[in-house]
N, C-alpha and C positions, 0 to 999 in steps of 0.2 A: 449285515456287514456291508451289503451293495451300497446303501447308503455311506460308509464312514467310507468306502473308495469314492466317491465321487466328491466329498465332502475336502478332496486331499486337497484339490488343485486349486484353489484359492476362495476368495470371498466371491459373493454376488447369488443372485433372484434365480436367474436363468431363463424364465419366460416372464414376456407381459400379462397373462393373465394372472400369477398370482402374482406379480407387482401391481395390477389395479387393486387386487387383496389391501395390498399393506402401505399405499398412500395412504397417507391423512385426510380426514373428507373434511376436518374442523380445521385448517390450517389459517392465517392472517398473518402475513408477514410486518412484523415491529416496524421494519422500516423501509421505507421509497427506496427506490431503482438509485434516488440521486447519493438519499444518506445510506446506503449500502457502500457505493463505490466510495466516499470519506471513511465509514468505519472501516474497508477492507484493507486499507491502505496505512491507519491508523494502529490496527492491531498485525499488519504487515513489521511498520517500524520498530513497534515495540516487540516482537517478538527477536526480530535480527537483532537489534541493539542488543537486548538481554542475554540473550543465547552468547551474544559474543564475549558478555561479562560473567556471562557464571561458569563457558567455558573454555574461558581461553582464546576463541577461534577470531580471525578477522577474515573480512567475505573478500573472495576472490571469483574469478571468471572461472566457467564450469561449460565445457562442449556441449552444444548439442547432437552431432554427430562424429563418428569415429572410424578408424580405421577398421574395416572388419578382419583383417587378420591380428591386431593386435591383442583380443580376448580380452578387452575391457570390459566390454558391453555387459550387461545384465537379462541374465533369460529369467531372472524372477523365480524358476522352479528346478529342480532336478531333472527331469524327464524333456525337456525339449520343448515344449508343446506353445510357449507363446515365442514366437521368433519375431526381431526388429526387423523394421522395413529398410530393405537392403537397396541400392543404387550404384550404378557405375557412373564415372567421374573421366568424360573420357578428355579429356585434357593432352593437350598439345597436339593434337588430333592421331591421338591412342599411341599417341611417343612415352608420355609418362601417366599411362592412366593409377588413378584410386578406384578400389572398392568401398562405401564407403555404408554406413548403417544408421538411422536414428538412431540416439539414447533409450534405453527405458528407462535406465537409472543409474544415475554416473558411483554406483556403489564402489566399482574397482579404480575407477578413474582416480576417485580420492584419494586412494590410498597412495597412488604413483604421485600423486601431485604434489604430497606429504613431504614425497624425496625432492620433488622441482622447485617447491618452496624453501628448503632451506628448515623444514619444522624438528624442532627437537621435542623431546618427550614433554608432554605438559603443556604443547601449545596444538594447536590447529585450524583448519579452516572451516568456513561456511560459506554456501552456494545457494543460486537462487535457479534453481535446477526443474530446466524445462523437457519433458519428455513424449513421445507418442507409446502406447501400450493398444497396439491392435488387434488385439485377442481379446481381451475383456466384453463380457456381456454389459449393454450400457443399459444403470437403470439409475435411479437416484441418486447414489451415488459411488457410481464407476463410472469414468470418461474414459475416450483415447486419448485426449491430452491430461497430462500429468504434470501439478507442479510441486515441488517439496521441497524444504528446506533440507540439503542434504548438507551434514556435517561430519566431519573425520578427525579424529586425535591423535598426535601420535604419543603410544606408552611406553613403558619397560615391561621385560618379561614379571617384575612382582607386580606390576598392575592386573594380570591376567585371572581376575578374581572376581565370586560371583561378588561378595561385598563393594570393590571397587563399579564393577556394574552398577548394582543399586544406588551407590550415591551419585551417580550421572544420569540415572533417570529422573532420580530425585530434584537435581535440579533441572533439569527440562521439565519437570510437572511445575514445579513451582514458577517456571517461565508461562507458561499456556493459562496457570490458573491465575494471573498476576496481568496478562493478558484480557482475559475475562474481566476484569474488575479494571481495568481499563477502557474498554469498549463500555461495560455500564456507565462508568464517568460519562464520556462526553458522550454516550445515547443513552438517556435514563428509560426511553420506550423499553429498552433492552431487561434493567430490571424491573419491569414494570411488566415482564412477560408470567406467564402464569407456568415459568418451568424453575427445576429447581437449580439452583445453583451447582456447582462441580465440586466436588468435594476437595478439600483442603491436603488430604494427602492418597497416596494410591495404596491401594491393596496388593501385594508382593504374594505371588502364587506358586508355582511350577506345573507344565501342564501335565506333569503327572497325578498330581492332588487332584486338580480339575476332573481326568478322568476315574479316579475313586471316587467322586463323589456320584459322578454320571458315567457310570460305565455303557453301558448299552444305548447313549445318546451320542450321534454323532459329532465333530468340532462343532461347529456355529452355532448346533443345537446349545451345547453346553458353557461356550461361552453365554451365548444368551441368559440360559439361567445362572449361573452364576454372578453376572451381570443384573441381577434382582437382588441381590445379595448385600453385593460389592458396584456402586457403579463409576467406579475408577478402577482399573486393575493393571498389574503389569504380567504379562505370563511369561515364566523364565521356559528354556529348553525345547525351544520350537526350531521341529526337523529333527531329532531321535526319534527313534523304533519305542512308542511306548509299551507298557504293559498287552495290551491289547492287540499287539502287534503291527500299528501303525503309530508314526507318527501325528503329534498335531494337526502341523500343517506340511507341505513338503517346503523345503527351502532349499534353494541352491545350495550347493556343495563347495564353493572356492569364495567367498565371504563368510558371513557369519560361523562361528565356531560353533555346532551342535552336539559336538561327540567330547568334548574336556568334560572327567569326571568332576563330581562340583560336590553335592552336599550328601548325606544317608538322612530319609524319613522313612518313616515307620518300617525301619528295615530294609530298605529299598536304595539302594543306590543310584541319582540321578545324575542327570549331562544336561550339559549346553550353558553358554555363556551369554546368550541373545534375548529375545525376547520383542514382545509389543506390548505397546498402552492401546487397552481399548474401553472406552467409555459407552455409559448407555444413552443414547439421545433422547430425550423425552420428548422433541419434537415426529421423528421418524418413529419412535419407538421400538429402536431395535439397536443392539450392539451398534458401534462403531468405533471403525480402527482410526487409530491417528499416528502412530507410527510405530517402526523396525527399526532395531538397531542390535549391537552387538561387539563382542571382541572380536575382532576377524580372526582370521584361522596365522598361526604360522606353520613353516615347513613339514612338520610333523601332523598335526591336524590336518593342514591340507590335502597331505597325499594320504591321510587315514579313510578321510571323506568323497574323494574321487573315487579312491578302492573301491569302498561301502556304496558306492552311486553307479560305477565301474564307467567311470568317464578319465578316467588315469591318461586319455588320448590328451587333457588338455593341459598338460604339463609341459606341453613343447611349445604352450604357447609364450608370448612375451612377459603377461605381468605373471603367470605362475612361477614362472624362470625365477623373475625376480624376487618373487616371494622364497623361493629354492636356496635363491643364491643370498639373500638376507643383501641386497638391495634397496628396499625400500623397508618403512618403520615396520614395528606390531604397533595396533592401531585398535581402537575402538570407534565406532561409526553410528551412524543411522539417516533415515529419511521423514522429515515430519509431513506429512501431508499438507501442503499449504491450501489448498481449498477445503480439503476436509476440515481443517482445524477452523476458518471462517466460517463454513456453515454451523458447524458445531456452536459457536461464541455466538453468532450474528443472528444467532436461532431459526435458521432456516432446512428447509423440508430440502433442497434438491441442489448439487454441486453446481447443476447451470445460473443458480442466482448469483453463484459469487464467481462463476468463472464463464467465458465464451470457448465455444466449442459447439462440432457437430451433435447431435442426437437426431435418432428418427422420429418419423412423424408420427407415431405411435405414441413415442415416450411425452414429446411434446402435447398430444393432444389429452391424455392420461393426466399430466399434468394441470392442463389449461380447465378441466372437469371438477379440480379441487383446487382452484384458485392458486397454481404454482405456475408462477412466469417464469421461460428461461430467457437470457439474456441473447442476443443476436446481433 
């Protein structure tokens, strides 16, 4: 069980040694430094384009830094433990100073923004959303910079269904896989790679199935196999208490809705609105995530889940208020990994090929031993 607690707190390796393990030692990247940055850029436009067609959203300006008493911000987890890189702003010479915080993830931001824009049900926005995440172990692919396509809907309360979920992830797979067959057009090296293509539709889970099939396997473990299976999948109900007495994964408590009762299998009645796509890379050969998303919580979930988390302190903050006071929309959201998703397409081993950013010299040199350059 010491494994499934440590397994809570997100993805990643944890040490270099057994990431020298699980690089690739047969790697050849498809394509030059130069046709990298044209493909990246290519399956950049056609992702935002589409995304804005299949749902609704038109792209808007998205902060990269925020007010830290406002409670936008994003800690990624329950428990605390990855905190944004905080700064004072001392401005007018400490007459009207800011506190002020990196993004990790403008998840809540969107949703206010929902109200700033004027959005009514059935429309929304898309961001091109740059972030710092400085707790993350950096291996292949984990950075501290972070960039994702984050997008927000706003809905009505009959939207708030697992069915309505599925057919919004559905069309973001068909955007990504649509993508794919895009980047093969104008880089045919790309199909000419000896991997397999991404399957046509996604495999629709909950991660309670997941853990009947593998009970005594921890999350990543079990993704993994599964992911032999299925290697497209979406897993519903991540962040409830499952059978086994843990959750999936931990997930913050004032986004994503994990506690709405949703469907009964085999008896069993499940939770959570949310979920991620995660595919198997046949380059890295190992799971990979490409995005979160979810119905976000209203008033009632939210102070369910604060309870259940015993963080009910952040109720006083601004966007909880507003969620309180039905201020702002109910909404459906998520965040797609914009460099994850390029690696994944452009068939590359290591996030630093398609994105700049720090790594230690460790990681670079681990790299450079299997023929993985990172960009500088």
């Amino acid at each position: 069980m010491l494994d499934k607690v440590a397994d809570l707190a997100g993805p990643g390796i944890g040490n270099y040694e057994d990431l020298a393990k699980i690089l690739p030692t047969d790697y050849q990247s498809a394509l030059s430094p130069k046709e990298t940055q044209l493909a990246i850029y290519a399956v950049k436009d056609y992702i935002e384009e589409n995304l804005c067609k299949e749902l609704n959203l038109i792209r808007v300006q998205v902060p990269l830094i925020v007010d830290t008493q406002s409670g936008v911000n994003d800690y990624l987890d329950r428990d605390g433990s990855r905190t944004p890189i905080q700064f004072h702003i001392n401005n007018d010479y400490n007459q009207h100073p800011l506190d002020a915080e990196v993004v990790q993830a403008a998840t809540k931001w969107k949703r206010m923004a929902l109200a700033q824009f004027g959005m009514e049900p059935g429309e929304g926005l898309l961001t091109d959303m740059r972030a710092v995440r400085k707790d993350y172990f950096l291996d292949h692919d984990h950075s501290v910079y972070v960039d994702q396509w984050d997008w927000e809907r706003a809905i009505t309360a009959v939207d708030r269904n697992l069915d309505f979920l599925t057919a919004v992830v559905k069309k973001i797979w068909k955007v990504i896989k649509g993508a794919e067959q895009h980047a093969f057009d104008l880089f045919p090296a790309l199909r000419d790679d000896p991997y397999p293509e991404l399957p046509d539709e996604l495999v629709f889970l909950h991660a309670e199935e997941i853990l009947e099939r593998y009970p005594h396997l921890p999350r990543k473990a079990r993704e993994t196999e599964i992911l032999q299976e299925f290697p497209a999948i979406f897993i519903y109900g991540i962040g409830w208490t499952l059978a086994d007495g843990y959750p999936h994964e931990m997930r913050a408590a004032d986004y994503d809705d994990w506690v709405t009762e949703t469907v009964e299998k085999n008896g069993r009645l499940m939770h959570g609105l949310n979920g991620d796509i995660l595919v198997w890379n046949p380059v890295t050969r190992r799971r990979h995530e490409l995005s979160s998303m979810g119905v976000r919580v209203n008033k009632h979930t939210l102070h369910q889940q604060l309870e259940i988390t015993n963080q009910l302190h952040f109720l006083d903050m601004p966007y909880h208020q507003a969620i309180l006071n039905d201020e702002i929309p109910l909404s459906i959201g998520g965040g797609i990994g914009q460099s994850r998703t390029q690696m994944l397409l452009l068939h590359k081993a290591h996030l630093g090929e398609v994105s700049v950013t720090v790594w230690p010299q460790i990681l670079k040199d681990l790299g450079a031993e299997r023929n993985i350059f990172v960009l500088e």
